[in-house]
C-alpha atoms as an extended CHARMM CRD file, in Angstrom:
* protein
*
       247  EXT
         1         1  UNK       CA             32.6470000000       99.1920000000       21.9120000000  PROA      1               0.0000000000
         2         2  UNK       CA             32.3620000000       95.9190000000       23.0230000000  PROA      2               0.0000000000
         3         3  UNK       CA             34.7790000000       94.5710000000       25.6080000000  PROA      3               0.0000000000
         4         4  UNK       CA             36.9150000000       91.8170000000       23.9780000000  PROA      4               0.0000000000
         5         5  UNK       CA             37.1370000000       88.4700000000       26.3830000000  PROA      5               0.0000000000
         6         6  UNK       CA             40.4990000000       89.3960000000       27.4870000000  PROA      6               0.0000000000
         7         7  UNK       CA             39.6580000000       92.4220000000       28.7630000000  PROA      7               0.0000000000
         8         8  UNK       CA             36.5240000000       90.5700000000       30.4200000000  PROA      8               0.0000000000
         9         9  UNK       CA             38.9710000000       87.7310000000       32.2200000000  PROA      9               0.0000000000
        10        10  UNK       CA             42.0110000000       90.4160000000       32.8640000000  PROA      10              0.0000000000
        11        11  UNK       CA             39.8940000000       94.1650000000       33.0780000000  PROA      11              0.0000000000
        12        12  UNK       CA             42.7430000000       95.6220000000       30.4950000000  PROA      12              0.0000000000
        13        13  UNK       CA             40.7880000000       98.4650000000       29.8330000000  PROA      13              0.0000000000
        14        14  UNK       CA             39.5400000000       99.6490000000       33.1230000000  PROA      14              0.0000000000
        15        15  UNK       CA             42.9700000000      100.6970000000       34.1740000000  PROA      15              0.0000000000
        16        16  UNK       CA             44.9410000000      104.0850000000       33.7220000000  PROA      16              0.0000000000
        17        17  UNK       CA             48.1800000000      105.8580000000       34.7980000000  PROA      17              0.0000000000
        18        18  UNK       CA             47.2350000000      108.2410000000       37.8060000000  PROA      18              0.0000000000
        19        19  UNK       CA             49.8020000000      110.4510000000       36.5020000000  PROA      19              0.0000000000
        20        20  UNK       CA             49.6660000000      110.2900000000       33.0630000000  PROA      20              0.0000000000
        21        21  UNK       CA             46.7440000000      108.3440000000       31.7240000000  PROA      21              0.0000000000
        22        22  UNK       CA             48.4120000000      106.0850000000       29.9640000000  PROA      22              0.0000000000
        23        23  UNK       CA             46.5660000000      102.6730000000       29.6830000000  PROA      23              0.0000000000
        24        24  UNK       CA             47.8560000000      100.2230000000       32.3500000000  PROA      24              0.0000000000
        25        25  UNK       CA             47.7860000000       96.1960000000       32.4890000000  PROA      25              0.0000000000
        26        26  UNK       CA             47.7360000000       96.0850000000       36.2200000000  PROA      26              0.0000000000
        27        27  UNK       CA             45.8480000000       97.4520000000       39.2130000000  PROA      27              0.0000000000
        28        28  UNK       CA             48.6480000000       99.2210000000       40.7970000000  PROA      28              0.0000000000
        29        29  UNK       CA             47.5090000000      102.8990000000       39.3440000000  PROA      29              0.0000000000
        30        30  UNK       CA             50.8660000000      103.8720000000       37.4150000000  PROA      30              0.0000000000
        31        31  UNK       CA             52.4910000000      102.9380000000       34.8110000000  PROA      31              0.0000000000
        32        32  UNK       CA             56.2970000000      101.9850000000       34.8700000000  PROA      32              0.0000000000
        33        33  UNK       CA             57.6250000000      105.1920000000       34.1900000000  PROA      33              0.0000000000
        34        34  UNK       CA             55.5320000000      107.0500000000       36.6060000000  PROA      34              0.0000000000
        35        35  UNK       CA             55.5980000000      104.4710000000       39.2760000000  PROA      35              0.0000000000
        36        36  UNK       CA             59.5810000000      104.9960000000       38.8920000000  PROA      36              0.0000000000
        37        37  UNK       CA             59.0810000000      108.6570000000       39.8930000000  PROA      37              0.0000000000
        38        38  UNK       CA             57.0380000000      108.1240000000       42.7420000000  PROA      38              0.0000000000
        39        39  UNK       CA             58.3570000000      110.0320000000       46.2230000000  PROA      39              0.0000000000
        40        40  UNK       CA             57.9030000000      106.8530000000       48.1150000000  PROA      40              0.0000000000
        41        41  UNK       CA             58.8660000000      107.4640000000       51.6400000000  PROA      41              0.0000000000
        42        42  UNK       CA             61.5550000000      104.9390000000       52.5480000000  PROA      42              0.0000000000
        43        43  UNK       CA             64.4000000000      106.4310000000       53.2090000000  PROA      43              0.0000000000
        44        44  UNK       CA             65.6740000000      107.8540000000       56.4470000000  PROA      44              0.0000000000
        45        45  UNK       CA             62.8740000000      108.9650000000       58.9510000000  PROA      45              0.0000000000
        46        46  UNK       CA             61.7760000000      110.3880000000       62.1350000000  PROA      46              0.0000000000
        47        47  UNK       CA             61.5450000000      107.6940000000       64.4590000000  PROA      47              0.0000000000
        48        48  UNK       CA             57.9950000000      109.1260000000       66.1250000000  PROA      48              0.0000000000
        49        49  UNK       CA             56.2530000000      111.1700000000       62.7940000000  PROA      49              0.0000000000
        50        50  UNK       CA             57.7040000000      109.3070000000       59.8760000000  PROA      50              0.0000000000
        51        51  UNK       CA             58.7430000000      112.3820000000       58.4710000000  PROA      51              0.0000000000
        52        52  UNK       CA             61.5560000000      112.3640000000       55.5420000000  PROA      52              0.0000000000
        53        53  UNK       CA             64.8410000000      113.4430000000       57.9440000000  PROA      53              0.0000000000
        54        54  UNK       CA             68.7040000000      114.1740000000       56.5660000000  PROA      54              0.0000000000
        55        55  UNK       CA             71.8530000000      113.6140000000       58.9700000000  PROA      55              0.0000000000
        56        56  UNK       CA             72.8070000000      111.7460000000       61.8170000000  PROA      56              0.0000000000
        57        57  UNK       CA             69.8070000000      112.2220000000       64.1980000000  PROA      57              0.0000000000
        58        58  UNK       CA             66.4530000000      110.2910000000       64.7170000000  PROA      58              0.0000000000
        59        59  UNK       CA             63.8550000000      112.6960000000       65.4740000000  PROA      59              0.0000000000
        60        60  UNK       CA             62.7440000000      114.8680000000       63.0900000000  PROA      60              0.0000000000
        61        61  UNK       CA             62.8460000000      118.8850000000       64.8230000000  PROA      61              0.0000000000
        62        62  UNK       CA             59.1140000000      118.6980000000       65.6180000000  PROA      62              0.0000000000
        63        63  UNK       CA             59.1740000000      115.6450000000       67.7390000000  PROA      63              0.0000000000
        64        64  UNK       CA             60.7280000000      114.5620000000       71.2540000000  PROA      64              0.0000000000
        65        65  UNK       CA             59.5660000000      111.3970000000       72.3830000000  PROA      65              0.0000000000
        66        66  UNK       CA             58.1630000000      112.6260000000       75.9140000000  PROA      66              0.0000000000
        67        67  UNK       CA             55.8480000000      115.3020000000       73.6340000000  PROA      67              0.0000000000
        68        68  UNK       CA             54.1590000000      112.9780000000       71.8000000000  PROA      68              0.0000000000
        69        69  UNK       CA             50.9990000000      110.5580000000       72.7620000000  PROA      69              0.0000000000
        70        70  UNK       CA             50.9940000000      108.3270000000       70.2890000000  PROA      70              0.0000000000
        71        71  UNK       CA             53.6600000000      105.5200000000       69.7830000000  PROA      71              0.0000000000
        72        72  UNK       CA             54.7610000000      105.8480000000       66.1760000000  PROA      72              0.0000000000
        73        73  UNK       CA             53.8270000000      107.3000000000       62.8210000000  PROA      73              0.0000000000
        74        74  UNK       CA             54.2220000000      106.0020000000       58.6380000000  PROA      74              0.0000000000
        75        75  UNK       CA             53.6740000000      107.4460000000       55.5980000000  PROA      75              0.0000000000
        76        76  UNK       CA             53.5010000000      105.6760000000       52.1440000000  PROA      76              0.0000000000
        77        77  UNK       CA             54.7970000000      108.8920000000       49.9910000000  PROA      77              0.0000000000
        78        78  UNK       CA             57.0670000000      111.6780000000       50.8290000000  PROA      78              0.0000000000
        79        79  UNK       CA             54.7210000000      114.9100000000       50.2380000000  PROA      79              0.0000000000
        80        80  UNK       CA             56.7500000000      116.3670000000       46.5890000000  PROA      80              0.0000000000
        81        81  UNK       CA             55.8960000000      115.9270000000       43.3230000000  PROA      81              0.0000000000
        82        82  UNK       CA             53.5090000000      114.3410000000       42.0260000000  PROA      82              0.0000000000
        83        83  UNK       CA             52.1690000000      113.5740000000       45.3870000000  PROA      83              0.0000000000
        84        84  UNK       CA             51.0830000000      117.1500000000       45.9470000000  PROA      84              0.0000000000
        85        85  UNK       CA             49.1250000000      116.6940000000       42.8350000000  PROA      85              0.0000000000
        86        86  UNK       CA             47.6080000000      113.0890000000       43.6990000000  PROA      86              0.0000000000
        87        87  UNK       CA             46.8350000000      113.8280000000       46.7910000000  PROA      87              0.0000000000
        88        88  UNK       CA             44.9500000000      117.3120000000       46.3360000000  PROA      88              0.0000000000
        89        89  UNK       CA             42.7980000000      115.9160000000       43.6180000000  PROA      89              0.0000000000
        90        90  UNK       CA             41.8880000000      112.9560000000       45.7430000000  PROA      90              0.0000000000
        91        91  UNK       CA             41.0500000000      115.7160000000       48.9770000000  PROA      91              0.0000000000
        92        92  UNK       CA             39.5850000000      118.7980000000       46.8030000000  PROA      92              0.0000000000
        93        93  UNK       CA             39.1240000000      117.3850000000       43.2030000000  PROA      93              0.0000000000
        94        94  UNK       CA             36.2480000000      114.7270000000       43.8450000000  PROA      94              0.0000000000
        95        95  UNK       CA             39.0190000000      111.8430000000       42.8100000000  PROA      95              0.0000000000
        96        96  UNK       CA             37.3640000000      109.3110000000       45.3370000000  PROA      96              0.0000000000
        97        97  UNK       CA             38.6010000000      106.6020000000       43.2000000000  PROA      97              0.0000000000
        98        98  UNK       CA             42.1050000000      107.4780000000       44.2950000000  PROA      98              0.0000000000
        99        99  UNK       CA             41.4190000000      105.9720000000       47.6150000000  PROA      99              0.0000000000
       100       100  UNK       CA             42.1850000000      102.2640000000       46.5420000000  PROA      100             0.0000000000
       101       101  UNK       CA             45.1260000000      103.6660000000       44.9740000000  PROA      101             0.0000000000
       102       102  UNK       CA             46.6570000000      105.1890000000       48.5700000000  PROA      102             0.0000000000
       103       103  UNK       CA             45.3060000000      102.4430000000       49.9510000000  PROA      103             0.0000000000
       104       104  UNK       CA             47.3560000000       99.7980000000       48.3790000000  PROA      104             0.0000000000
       105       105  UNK       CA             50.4930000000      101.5770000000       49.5730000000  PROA      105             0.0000000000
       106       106  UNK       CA             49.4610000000      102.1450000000       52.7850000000  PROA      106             0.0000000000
       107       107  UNK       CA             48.7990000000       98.4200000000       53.0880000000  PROA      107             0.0000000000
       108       108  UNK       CA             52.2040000000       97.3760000000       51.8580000000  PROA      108             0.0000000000
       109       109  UNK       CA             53.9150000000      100.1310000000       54.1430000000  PROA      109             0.0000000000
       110       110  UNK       CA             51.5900000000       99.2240000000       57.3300000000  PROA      110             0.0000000000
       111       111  UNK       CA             52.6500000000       95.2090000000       56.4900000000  PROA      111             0.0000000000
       112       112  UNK       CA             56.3430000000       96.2840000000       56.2210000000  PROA      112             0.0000000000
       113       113  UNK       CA             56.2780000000       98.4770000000       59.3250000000  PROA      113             0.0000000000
       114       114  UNK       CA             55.5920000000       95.3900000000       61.8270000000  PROA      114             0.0000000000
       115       115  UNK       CA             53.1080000000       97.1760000000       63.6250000000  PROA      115             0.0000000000
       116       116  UNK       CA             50.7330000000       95.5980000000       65.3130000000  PROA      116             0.0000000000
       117       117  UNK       CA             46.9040000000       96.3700000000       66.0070000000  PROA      117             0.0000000000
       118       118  UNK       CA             43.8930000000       95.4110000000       67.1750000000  PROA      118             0.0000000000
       119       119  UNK       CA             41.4320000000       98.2170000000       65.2510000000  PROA      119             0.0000000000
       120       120  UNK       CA             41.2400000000      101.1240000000       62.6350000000  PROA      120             0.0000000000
       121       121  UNK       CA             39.7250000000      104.4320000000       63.0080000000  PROA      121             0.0000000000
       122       122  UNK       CA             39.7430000000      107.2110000000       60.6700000000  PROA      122             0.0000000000
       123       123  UNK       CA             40.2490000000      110.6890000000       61.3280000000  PROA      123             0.0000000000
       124       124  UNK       CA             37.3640000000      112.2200000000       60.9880000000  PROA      124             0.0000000000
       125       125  UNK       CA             35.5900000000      115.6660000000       59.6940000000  PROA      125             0.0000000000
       126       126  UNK       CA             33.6770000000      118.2190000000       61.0610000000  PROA      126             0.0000000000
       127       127  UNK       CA             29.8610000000      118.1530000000       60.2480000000  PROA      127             0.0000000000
       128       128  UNK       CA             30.2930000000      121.5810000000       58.4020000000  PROA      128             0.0000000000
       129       129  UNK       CA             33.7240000000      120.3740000000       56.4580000000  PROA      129             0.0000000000
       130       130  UNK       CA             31.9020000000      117.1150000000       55.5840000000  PROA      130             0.0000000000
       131       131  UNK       CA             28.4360000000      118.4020000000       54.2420000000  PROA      131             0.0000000000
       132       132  UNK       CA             31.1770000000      121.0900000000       52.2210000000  PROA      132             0.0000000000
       133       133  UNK       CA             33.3360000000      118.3810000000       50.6030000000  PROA      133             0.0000000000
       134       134  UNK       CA             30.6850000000      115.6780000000       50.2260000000  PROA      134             0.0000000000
       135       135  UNK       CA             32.7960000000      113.0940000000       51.7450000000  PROA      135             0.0000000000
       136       136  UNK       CA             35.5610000000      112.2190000000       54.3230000000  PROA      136             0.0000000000
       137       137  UNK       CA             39.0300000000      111.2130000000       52.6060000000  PROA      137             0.0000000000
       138       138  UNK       CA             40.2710000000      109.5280000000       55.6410000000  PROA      138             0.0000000000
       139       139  UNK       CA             37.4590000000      107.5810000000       56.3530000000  PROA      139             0.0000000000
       140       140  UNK       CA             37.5540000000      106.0820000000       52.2150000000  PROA      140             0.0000000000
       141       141  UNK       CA             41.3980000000      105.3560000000       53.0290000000  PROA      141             0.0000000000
       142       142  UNK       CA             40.5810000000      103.3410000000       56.2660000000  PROA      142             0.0000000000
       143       143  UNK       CA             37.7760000000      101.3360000000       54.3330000000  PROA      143             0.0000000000
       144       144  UNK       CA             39.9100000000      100.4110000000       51.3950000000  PROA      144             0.0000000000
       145       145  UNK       CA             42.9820000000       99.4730000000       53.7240000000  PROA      145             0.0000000000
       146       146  UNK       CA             40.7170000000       97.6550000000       56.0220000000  PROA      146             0.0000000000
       147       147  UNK       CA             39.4290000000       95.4040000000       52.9330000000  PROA      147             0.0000000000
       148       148  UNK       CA             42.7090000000       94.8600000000       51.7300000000  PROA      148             0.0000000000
       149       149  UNK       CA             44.1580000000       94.0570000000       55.5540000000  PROA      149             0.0000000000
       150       150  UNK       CA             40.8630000000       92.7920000000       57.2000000000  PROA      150             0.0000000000
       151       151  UNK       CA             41.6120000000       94.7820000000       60.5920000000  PROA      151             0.0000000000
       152       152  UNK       CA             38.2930000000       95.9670000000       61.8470000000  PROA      152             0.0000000000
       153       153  UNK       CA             37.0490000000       99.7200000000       61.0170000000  PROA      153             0.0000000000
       154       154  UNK       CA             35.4290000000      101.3640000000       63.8240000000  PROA      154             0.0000000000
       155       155  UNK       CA             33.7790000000      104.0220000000       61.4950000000  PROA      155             0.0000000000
       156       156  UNK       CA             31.6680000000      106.3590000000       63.8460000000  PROA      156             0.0000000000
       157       157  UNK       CA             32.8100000000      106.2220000000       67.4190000000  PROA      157             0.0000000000
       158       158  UNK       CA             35.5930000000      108.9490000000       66.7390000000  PROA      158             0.0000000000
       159       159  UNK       CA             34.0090000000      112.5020000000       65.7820000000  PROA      159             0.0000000000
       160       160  UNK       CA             35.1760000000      115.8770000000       65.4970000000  PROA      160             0.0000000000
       161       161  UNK       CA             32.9620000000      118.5670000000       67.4490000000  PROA      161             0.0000000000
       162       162  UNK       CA             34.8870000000      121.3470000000       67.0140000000  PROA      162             0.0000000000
       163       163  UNK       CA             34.9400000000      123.5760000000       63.2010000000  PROA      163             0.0000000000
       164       164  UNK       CA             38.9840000000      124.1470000000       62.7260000000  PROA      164             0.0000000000
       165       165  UNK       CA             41.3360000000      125.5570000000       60.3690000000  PROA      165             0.0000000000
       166       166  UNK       CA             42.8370000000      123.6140000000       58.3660000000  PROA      166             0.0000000000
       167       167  UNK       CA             46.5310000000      122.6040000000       59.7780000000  PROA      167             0.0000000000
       168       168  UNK       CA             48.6900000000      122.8750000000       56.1360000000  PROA      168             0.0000000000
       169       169  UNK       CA             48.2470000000      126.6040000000       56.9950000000  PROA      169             0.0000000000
       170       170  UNK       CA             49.2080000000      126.8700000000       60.8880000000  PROA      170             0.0000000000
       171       171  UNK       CA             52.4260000000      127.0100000000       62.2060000000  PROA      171             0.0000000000
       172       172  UNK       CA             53.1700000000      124.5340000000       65.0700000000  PROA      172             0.0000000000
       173       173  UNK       CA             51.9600000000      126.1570000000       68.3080000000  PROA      173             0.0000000000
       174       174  UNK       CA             48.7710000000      127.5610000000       65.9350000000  PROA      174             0.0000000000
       175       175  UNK       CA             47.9600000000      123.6540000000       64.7710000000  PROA      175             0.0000000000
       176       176  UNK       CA             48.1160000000      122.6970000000       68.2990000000  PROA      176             0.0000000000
       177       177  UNK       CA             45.7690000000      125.1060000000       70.1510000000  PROA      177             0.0000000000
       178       178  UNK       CA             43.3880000000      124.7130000000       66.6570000000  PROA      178             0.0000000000
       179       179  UNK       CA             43.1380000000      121.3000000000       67.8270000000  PROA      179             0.0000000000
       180       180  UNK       CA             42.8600000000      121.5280000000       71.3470000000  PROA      180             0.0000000000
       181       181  UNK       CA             39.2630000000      119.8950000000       72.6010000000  PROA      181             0.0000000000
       182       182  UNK       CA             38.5120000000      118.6500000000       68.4000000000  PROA      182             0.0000000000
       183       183  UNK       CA             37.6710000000      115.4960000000       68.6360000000  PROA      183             0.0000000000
       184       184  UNK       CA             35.7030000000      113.3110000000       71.2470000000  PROA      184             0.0000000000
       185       185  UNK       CA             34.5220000000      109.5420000000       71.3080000000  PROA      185             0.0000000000
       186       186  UNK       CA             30.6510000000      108.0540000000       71.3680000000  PROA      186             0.0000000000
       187       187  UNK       CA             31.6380000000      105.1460000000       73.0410000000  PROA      187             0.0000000000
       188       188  UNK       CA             34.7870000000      105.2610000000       75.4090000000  PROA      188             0.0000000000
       189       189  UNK       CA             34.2510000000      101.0040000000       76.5880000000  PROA      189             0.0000000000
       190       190  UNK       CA             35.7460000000      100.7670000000       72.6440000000  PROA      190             0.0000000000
       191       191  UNK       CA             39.1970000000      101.0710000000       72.7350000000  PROA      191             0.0000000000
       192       192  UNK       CA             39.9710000000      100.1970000000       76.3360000000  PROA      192             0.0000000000
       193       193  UNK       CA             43.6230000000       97.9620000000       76.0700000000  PROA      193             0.0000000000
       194       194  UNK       CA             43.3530000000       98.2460000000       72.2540000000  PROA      194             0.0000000000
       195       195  UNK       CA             45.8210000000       98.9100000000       69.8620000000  PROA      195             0.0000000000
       196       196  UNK       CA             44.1260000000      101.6390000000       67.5910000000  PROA      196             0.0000000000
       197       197  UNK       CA             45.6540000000      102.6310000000       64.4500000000  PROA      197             0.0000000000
       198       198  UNK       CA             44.4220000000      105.8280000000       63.2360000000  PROA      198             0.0000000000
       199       199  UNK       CA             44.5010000000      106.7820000000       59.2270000000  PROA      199             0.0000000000
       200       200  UNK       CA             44.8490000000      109.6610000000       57.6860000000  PROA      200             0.0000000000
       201       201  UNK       CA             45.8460000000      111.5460000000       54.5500000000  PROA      201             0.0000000000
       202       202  UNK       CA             48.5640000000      114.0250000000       55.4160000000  PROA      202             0.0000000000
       203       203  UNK       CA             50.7460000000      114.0850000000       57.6310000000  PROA      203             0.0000000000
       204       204  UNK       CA             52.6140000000      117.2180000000       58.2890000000  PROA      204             0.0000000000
       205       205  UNK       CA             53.7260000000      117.7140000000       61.7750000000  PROA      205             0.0000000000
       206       206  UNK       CA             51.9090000000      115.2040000000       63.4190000000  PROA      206             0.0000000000
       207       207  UNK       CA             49.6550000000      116.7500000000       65.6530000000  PROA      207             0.0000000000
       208       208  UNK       CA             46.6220000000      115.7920000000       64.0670000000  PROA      208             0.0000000000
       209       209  UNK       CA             47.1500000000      112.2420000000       65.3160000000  PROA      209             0.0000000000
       210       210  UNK       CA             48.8810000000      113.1570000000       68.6690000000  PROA      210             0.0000000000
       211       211  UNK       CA             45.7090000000      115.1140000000       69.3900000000  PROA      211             0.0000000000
       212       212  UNK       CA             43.7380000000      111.9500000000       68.8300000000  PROA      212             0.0000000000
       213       213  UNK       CA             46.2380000000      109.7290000000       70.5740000000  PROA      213             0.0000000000
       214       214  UNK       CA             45.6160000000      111.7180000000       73.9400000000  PROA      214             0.0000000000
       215       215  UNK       CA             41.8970000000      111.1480000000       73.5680000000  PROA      215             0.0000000000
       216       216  UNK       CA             42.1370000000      107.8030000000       73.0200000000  PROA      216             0.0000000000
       217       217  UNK       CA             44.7590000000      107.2690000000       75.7180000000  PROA      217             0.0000000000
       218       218  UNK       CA             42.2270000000      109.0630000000       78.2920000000  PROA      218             0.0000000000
       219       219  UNK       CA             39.9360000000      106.0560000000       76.7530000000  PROA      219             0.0000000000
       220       220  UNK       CA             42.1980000000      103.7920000000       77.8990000000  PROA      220             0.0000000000
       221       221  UNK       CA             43.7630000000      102.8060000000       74.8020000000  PROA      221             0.0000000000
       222       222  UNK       CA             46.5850000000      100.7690000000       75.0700000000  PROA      222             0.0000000000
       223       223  UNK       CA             48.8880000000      102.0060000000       72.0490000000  PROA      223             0.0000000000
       224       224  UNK       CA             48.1710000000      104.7250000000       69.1350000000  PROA      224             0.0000000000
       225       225  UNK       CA             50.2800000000      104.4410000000       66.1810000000  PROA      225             0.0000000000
       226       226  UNK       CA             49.2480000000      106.7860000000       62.6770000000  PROA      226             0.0000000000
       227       227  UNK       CA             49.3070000000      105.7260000000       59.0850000000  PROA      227             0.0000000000
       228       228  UNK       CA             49.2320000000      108.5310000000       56.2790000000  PROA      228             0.0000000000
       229       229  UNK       CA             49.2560000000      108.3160000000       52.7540000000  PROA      229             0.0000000000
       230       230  UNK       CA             51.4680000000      111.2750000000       52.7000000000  PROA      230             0.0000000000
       231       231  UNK       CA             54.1630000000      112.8940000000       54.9450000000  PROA      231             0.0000000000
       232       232  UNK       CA             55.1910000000      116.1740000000       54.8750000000  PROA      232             0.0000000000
       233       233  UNK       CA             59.0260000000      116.4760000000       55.2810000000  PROA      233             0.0000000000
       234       234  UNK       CA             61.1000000000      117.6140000000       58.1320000000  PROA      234             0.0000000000
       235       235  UNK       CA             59.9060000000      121.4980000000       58.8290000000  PROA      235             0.0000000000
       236       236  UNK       CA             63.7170000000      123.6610000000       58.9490000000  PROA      236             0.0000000000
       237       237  UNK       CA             64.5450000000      124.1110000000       63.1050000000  PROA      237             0.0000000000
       238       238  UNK       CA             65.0010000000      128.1100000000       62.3160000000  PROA      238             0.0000000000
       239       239  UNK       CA             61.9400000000      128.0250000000       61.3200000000  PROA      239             0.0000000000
       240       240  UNK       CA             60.5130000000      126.4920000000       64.9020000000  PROA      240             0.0000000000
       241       241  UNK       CA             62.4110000000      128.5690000000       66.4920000000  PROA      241             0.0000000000
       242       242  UNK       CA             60.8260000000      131.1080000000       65.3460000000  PROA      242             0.0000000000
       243       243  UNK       CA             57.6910000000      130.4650000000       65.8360000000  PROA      243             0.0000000000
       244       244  UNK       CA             58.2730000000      129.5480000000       69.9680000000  PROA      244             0.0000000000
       245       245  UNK       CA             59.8820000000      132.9800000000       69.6040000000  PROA      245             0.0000000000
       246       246  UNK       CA             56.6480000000      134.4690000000       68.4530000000  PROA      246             0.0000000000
       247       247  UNK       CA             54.6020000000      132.5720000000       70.9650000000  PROA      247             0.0000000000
């Protein structure tokens, strides 16, 4: 069928719900009723990970400021709902396209945050994970927030070396020894006195990004904040306590 002018000047018909494929007259990626339902993450939250926290207290029960290395995490979406289902289709399901949809939020929530930064860097996939998966999720989030932002992307200097597990199915103390020597730099003269905000797609307890904070710190990196598209929520304290018991 022929495109009609309107849908020439305004692109009517390229656009559809995320959630439910509905047709759409903007470029947001949901429609009203779905966009309604989405888990944004703007409520209460730690004041280091970003994670969705309940009560009276600022951290969340994985973080103490004097553990961490970098300065301060954000999230777009709490990790329920239909942001399980977004988010593994965009990581496992080929949904590339869902990049400029994260991407969007991440902007607003990066813009609304105050933080400020001198370059990007995505966290980045083993050799083995990304000749597996085809591609590297965090690095298509950086490039679409760095086009909607214009904050440089340094795409290449940050590597992984080391084949890991994948974190959603550690427990703390496991995620942070799987982690332990991961990543590494190309060149080091990059980041000295910068502010380097690393992307990501999910955030669960942090250690991800603290793990690249410390490298980049030993780089002489000035500040390391995180920005996810998703954060996982506050992990129960019986639950840590178990596992240091176990350790």
């Amino acid at each position: 069928m022929t495109p009609s002018l309107a849908d020439k000047l305004f692109g009517f018909h390229e656009y559809t719900c995320c959630c439910c494929g509905v047709d759409v007259f903007d470029d947001s990626g949901f429609c009203d009723v779905c966009k309604a339902a989405l888990p944004l993450n703007n409520g209460k939250t730690c004041a280091l990970c970003g994670a969705k926290i309940e009560g009276d207290h600022d951290y969340c029960a994985n973080c103490k400021p004097s553990d961490r290395y970098f300065e301060k995490i954000v999230s777009s979406f709490d990790y329920t709902g239909v942001a399980v289902t977004l988010m593994r289709s965009f990581k496992y399901g080929n949904a590339r396209y869902l990049a400029g949809v994260f991407a969007k939020y991440m902007a607003t929530t990066f813009l609304e945050s105050g933080l400020e930064v001198d370059i990007v860097v995505p966290a980045p996939l083993s050799a083995r994970s990304l000749e597996k998966r085809g591609y590297n999720q965090s690095l298509l989030l950086a490039r679409e927030f760095c086009l909607l932002t214009g904050l440089p992307l340094e795409e290449d200097n940050l590597i992984k070396i080391k084949e890991t597990v994948q974190q959603e199915k550690l427990t703390n103390i496991q995620r942070r020894n799987n982690l332990s020597d991961a990543f590494d730099v190309v060149d080091k003269t990059a980041f000295v006195g910068k502010k380097v905000l690393v992307i990501d797609d999910v955030k669960t307890t942090g250690t991800t990004i603290d793990r690249i904070a410390k490298l980049l710190k030993k780089c002489k990196a000035a500040k390391v904040y995180g920005l996810t598209a998703v954060s996982a929520r506050e992990r129960l304290k019986v639950n840590r306590d178990k596992e240091n018991k176990d350790e």
